[in-house]
MDTraj code that builds the backbone (N, CA, C; nanometers):
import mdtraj as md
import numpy as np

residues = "UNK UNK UNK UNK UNK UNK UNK UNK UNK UNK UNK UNK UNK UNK UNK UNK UNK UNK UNK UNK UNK UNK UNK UNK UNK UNK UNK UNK UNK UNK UNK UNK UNK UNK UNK UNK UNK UNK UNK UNK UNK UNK UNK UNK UNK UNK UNK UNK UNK UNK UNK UNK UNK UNK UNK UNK UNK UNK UNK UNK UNK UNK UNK UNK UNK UNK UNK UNK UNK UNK UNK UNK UNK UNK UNK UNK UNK UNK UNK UNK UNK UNK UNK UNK UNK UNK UNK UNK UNK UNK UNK UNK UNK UNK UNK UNK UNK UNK UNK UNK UNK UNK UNK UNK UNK UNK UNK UNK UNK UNK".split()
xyz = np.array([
    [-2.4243, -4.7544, -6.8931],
    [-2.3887, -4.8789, -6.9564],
    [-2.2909, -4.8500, -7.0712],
    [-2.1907, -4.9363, -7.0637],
    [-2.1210, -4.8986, -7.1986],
    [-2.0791, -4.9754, -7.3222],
    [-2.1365, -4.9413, -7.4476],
    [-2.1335, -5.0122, -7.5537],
    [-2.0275, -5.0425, -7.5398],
    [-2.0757, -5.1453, -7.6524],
    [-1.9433, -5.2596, -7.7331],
    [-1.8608, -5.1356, -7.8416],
    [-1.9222, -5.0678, -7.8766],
    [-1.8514, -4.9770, -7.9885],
    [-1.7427, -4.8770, -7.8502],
    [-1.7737, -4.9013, -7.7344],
    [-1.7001, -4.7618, -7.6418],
    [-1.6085, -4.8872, -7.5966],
    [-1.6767, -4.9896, -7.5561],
    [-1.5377, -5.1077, -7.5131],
    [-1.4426, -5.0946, -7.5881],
    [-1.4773, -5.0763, -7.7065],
    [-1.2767, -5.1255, -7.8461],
    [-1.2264, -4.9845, -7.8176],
    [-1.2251, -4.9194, -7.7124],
    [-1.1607, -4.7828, -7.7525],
    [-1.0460, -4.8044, -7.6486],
    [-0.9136, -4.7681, -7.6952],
    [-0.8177, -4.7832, -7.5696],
    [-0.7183, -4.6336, -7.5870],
    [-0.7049, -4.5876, -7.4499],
    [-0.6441, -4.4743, -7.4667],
    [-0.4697, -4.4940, -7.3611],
    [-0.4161, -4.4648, -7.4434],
    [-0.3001, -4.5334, -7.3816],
    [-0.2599, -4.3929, -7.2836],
    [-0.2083, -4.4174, -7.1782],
    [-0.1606, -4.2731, -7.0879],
    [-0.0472, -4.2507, -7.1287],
    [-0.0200, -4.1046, -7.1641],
    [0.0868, -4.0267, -7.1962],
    [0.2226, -4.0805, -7.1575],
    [0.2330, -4.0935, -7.0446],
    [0.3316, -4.1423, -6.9769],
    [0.4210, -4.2578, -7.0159],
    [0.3382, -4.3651, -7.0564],
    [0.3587, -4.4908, -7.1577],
    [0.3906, -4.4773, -7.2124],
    [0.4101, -4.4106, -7.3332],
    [0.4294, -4.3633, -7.4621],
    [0.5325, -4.3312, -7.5100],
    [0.6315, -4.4264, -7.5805],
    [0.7596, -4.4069, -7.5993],
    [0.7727, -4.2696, -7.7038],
    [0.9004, -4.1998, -7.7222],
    [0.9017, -4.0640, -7.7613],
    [0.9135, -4.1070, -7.9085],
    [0.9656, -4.2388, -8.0031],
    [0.8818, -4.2749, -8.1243],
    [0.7930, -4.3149, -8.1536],
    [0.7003, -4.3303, -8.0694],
    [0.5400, -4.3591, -8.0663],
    [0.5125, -4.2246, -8.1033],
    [0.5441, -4.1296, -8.0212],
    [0.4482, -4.0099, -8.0214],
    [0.5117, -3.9312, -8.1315],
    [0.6477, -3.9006, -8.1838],
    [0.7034, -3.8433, -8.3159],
    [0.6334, -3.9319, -8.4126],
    [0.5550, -4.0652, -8.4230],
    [0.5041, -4.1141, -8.5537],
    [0.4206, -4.0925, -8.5416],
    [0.3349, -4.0291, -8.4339],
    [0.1842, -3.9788, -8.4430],
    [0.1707, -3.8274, -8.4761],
    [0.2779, -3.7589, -8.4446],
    [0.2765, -3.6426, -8.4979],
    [0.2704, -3.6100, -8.6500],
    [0.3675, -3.7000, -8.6604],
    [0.4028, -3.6697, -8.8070],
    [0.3408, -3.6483, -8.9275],
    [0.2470, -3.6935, -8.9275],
    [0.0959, -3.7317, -8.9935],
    [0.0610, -3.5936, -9.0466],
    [0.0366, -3.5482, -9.1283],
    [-0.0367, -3.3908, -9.1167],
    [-0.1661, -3.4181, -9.0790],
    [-0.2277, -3.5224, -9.1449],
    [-0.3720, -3.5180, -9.1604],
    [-0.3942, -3.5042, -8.9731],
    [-0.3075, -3.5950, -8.9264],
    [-0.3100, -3.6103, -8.7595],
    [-0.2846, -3.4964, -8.7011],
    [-0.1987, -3.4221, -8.7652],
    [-0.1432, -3.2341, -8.7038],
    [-0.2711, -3.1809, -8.6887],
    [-0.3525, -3.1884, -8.8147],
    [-0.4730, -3.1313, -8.8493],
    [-0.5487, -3.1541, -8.7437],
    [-0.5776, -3.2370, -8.7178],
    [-0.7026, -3.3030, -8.6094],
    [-0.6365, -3.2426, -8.4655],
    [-0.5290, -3.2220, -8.4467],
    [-0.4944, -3.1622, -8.3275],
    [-0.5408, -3.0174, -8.3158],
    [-0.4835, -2.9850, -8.4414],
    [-0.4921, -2.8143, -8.4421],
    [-0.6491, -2.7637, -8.4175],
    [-0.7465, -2.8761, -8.4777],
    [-0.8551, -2.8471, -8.4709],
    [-0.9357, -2.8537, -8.3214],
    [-0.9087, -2.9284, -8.2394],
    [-0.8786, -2.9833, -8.1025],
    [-0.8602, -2.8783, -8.0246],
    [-0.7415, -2.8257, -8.0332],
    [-0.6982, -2.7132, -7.9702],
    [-0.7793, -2.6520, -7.9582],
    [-0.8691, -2.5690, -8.0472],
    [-0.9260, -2.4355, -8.0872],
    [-1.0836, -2.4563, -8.0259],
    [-1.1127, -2.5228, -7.9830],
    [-1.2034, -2.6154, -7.9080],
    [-1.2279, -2.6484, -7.7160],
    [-1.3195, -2.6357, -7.6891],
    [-1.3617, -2.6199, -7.5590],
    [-1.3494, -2.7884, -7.5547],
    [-1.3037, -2.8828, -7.4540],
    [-1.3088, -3.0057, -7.4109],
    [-1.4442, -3.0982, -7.4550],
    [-1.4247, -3.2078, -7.5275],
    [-1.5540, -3.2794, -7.5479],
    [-1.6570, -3.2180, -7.6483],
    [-1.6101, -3.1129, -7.7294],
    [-1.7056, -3.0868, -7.7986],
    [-1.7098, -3.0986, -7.9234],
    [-1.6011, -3.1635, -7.9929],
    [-1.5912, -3.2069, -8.1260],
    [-1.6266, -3.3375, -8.1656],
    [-1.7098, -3.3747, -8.1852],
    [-1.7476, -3.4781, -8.2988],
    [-1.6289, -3.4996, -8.4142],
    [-1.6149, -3.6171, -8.3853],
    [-1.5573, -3.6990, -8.5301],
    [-1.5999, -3.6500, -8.6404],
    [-1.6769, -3.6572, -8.6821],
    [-1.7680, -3.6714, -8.8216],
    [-1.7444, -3.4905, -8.8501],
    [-1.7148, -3.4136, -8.7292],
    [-1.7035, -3.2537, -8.8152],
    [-1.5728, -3.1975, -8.8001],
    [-1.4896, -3.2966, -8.8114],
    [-1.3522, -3.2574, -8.8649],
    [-1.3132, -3.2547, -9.0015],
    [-1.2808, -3.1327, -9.0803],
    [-1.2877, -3.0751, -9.2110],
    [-1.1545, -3.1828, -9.2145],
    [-1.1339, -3.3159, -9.3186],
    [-1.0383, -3.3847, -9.3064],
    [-1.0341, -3.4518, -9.4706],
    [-0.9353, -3.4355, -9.5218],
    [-0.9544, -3.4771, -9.6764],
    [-0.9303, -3.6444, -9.7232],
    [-0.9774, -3.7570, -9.6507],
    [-0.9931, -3.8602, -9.6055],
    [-1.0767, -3.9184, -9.5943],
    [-1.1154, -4.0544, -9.6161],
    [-1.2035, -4.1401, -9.6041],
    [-1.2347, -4.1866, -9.4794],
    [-1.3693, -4.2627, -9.4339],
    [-1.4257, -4.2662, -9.3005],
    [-1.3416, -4.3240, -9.2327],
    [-1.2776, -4.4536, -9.3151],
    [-1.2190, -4.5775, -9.2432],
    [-1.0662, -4.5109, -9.1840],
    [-1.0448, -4.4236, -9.2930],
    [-0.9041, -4.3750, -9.3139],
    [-0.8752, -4.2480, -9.1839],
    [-0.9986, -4.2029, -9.1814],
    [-1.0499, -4.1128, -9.0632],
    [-1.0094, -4.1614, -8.8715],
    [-1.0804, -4.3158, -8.9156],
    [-1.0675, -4.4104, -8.7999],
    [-0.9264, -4.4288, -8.7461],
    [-0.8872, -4.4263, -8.8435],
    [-0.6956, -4.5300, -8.7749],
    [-0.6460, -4.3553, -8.7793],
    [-0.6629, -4.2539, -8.8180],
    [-0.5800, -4.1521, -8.7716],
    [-0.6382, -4.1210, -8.6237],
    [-0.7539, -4.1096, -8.5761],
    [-0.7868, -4.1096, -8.4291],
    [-0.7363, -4.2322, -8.3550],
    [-0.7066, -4.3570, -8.3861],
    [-0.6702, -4.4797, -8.3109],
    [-0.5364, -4.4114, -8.2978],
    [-0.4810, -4.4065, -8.3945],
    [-0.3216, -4.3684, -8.3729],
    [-0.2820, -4.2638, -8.2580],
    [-0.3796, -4.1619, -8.2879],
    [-0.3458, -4.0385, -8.1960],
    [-0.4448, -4.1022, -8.0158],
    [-0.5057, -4.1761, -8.0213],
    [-0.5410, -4.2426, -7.9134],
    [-0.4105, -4.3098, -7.8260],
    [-0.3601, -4.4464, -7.8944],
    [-0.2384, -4.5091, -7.9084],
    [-0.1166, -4.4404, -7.8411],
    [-0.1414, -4.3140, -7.9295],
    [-0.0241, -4.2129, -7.8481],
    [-0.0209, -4.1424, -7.7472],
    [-0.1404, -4.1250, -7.6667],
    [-0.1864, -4.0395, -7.5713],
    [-0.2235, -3.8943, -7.6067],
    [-0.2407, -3.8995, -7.7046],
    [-0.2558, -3.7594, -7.7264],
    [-0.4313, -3.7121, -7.7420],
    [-0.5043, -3.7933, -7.7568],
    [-0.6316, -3.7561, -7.7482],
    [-0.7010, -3.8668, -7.6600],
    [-0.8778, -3.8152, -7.6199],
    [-0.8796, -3.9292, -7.5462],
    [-1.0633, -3.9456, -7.5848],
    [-1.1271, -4.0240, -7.6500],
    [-1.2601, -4.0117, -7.6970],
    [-1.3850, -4.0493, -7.6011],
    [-1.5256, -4.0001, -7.6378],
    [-1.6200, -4.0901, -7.5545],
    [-1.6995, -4.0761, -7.6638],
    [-1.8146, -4.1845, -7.6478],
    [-1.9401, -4.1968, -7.6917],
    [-2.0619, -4.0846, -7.6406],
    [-2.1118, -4.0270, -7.7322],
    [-2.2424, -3.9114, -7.6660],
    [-2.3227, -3.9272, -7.7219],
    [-2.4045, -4.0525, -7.6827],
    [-2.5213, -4.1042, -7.8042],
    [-2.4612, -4.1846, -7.9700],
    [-2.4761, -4.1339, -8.0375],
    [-2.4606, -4.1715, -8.2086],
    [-2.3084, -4.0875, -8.2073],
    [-2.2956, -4.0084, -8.1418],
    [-2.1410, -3.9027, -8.1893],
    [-2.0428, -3.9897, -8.0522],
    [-1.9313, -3.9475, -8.1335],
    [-1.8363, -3.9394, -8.0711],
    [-1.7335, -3.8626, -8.0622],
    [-1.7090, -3.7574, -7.8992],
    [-1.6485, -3.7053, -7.8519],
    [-1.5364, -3.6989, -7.8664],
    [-1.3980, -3.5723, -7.8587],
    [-1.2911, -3.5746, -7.8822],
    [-1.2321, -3.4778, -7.7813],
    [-1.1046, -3.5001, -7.6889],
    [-1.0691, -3.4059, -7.5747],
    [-0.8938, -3.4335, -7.6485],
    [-0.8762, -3.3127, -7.5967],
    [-0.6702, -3.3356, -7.6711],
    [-0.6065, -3.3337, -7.5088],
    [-0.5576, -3.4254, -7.4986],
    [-0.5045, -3.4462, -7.4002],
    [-0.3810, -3.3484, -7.3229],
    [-0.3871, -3.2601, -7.3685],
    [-0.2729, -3.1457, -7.3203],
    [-0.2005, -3.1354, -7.2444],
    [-0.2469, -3.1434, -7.0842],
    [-0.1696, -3.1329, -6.9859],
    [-0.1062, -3.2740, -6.9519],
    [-0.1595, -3.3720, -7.0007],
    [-0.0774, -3.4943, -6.9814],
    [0.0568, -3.5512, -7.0665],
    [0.0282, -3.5100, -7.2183],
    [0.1008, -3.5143, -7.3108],
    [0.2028, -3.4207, -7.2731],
    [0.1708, -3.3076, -7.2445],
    [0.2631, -3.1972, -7.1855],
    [0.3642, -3.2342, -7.0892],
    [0.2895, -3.2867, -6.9692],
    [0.4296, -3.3738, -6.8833],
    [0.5090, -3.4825, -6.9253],
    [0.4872, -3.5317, -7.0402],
    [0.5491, -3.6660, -7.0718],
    [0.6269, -3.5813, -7.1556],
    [0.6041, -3.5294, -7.2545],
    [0.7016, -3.4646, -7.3746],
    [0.6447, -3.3048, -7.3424],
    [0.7136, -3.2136, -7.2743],
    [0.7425, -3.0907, -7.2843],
    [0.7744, -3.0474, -7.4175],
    [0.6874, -2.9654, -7.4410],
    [0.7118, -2.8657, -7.5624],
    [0.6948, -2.9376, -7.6848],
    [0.6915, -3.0605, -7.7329],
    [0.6203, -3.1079, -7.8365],
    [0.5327, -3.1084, -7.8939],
    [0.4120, -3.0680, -7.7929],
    [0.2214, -3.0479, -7.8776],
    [0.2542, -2.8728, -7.8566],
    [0.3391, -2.8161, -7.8265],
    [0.3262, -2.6662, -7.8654],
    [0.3731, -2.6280, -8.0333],
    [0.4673, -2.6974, -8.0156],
    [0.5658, -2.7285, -8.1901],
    [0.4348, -2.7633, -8.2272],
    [0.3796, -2.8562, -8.2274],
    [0.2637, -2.9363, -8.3427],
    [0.1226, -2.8138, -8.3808],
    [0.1322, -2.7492, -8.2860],
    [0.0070, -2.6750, -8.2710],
    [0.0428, -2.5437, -8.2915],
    [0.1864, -2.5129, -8.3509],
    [0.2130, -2.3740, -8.3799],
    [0.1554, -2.3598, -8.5380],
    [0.1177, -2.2173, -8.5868],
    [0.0499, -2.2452, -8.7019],
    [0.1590, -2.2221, -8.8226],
    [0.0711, -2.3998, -8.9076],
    [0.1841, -2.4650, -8.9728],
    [0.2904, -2.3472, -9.0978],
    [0.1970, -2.2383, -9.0945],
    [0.2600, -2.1039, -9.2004],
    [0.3297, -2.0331, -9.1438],
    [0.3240, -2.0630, -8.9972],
    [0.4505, -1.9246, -8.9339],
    [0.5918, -1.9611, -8.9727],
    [0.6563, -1.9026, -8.9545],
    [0.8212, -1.9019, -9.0255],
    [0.8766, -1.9355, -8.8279],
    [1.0114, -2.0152, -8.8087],
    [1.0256, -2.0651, -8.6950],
    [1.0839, -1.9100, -8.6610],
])
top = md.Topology()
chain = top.add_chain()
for i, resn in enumerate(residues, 1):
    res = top.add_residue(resn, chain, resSeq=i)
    for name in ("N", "CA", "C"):
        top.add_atom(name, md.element.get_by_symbol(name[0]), res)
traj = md.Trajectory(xyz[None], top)
């Protein structure tokens, strides 16, 4: 059955996603952040709530909507938590080489 809190969730497909949609979702650090953290991560196993993020709950919310919006992540409900998967190989075919840039680490020299 699926809640009313899993109904408001919309994940837009990569594909959709105009290439200034997805450069204003990048751009974000706090949003870089949540990727990078993503990455480093086995599928579905990050919880919202344990992303080290220097931000408020609400403020927390619209940076995952955004990166939803953009195709770049894609969430579920797992009880009280909610799930986080980085959409990689899809984002990957729509914009080549863009979530590699985002996910290179932000101190390396190019």
């Amino acid at each position: 059955m699926t809640t009313a809190r899993a109904r408001g969730l919309t994940h837009a497909p990569p594909a959709e996603v105009s290439l200034q949609e997805a450069l204003a979702a990048v751009a974000d650090p706090v949003r870089r952040s949540i990727l990078r953290e993503l990455a480093a991560v086995p599928e579905w196993t990050k919880a919202c709530g344990t992303f080290d993020l220097p931000v408020a709950k609400a403020t927390r919310s619209h940076h995952f909507a955004v990166l939803r919006a953009a195709g770049l992540i894609e969430q579920r409900d797992d009880g009280p938590r909610r799930l986080n998967r980085l959409r990689r190989p899809e984002f990957d075919a729509a914009f080549p080489g863009l979530l590699a840039l985002v996910l290179r680490d932000p101190a390396a020299k190019p």
